[in-house]
C-alpha positions as CSV (number, residue, x, y, z in Angstrom):
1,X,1.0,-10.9,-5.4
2,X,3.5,-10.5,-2.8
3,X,6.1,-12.9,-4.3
4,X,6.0,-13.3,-7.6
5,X,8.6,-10.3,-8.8
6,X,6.1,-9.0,-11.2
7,X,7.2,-5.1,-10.1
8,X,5.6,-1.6,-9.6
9,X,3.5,-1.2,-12.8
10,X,1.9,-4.9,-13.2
11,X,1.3,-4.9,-9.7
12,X,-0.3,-1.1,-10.4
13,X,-2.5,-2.8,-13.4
14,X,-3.6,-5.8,-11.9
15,X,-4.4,-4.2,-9.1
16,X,-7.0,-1.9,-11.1
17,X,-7.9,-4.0,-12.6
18,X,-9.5,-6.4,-10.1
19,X,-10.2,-2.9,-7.9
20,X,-12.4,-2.1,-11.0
21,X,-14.2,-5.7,-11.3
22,X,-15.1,-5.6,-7.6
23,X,-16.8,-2.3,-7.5
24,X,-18.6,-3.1,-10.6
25,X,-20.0,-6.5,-9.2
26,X,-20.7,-4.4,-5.6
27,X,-21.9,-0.9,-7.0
28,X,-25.7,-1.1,-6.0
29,X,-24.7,-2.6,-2.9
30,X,-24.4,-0.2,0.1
31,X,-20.8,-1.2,0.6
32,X,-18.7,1.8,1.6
33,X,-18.0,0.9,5.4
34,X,-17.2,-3.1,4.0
35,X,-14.9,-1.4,0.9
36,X,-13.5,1.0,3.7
37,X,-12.2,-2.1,5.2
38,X,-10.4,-3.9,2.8
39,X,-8.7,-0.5,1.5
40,X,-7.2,-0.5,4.8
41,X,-5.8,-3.9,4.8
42,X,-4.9,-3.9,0.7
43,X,-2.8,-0.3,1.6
44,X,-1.0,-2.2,4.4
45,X,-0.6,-5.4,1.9
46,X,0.9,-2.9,-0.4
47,X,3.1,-1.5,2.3
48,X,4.2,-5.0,3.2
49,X,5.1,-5.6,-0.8
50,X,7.4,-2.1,-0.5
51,X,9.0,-3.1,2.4
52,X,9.7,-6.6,1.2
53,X,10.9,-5.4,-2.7
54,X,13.3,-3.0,-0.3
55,X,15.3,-6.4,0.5
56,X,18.4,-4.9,2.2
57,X,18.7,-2.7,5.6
58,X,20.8,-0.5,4.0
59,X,18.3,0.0,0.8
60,X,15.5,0.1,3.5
61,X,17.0,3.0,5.7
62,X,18.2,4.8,2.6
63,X,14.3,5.0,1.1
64,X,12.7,5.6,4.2
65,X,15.0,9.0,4.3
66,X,13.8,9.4,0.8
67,X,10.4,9.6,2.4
68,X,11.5,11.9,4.8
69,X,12.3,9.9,7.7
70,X,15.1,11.2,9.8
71,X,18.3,9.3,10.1
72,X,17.9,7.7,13.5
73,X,14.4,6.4,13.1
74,X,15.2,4.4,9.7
75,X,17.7,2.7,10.8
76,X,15.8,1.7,13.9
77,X,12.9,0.7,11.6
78,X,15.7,-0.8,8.8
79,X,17.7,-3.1,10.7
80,X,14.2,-4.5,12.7
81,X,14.0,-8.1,12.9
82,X,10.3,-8.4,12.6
83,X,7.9,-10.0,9.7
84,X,7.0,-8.1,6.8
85,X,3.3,-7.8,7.9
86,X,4.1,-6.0,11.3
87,X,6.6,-3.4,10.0
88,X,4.0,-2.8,6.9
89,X,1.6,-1.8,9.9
90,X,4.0,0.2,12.2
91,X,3.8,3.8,12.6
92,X,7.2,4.5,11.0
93,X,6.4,2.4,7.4
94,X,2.8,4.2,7.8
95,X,4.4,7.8,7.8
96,X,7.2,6.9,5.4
97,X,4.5,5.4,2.7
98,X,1.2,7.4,3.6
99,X,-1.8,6.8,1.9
100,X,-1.3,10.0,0.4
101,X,2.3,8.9,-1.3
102,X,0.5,5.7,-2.1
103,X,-2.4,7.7,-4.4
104,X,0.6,9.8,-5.5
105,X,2.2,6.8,-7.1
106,X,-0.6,5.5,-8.3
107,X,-2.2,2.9,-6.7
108,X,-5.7,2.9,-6.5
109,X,-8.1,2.6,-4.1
110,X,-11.8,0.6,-3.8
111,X,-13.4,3.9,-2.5
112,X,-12.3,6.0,-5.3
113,X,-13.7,3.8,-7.7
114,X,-16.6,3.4,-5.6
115,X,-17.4,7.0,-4.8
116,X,-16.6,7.7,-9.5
117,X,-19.8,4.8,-9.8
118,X,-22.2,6.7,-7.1
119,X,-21.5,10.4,-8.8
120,X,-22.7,8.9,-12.1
């Protein structure tokens, strides 16, 4: 999922797609605190895909001011030598792509799903 260049809106689709087949296997199941979880580490995988797509420090530190980040933090943040996976959980890439941008763009979440099946 990470590295196979299929962009934004397939990564969107299959995304809800297999968000939507694992709440409907798990809906009778008390799951929320196990769903909880793994919408924490899929929003930081997500991250980790952004930050990666962003390829270049210069692209980086210009989108992280998109996202409001001042000047000096993203190009601390852009020109930082460390993996994918520890950026995607550091404060700054937190901030930059909240959860809130991420429901905003339109990636979807296992509780939301799980929360529309227990209002039923």
């Amino acid at each position: 999922m990470r590295s196979n260049g299929m962009g934004y809106a397939k990564r969107k689709e299959a995304l809800t797609n297999a968000i939507r087949g694992w709440v409907s296997y798990f809906r009778y199941a008390d799951a929320k605190g196990n769903l909880q979880a793994i919408d924490e580490w899929l929003r930081r995988r997500i991250r980790m895909c952004i930050w990666k797509s962003w390829k270049n420090p210069k692209t980086r530190i210009r989108n992280l001011m998109r996202c409001g980040m001042e000047k000096w933090r993203a190009c601390k943040c852009g020109y930082s030598d460390k993996g994918y996976w520890a950026v995607a959980g550091s404060g700054i890439m937190q901030v930059a792509v909240s959860n809130r941008n991420l429901a905003r763009a339109g990636y979807p979440t296992l509780l939301g799903y799980y929360d529309r099946y227990h209002r039923m």
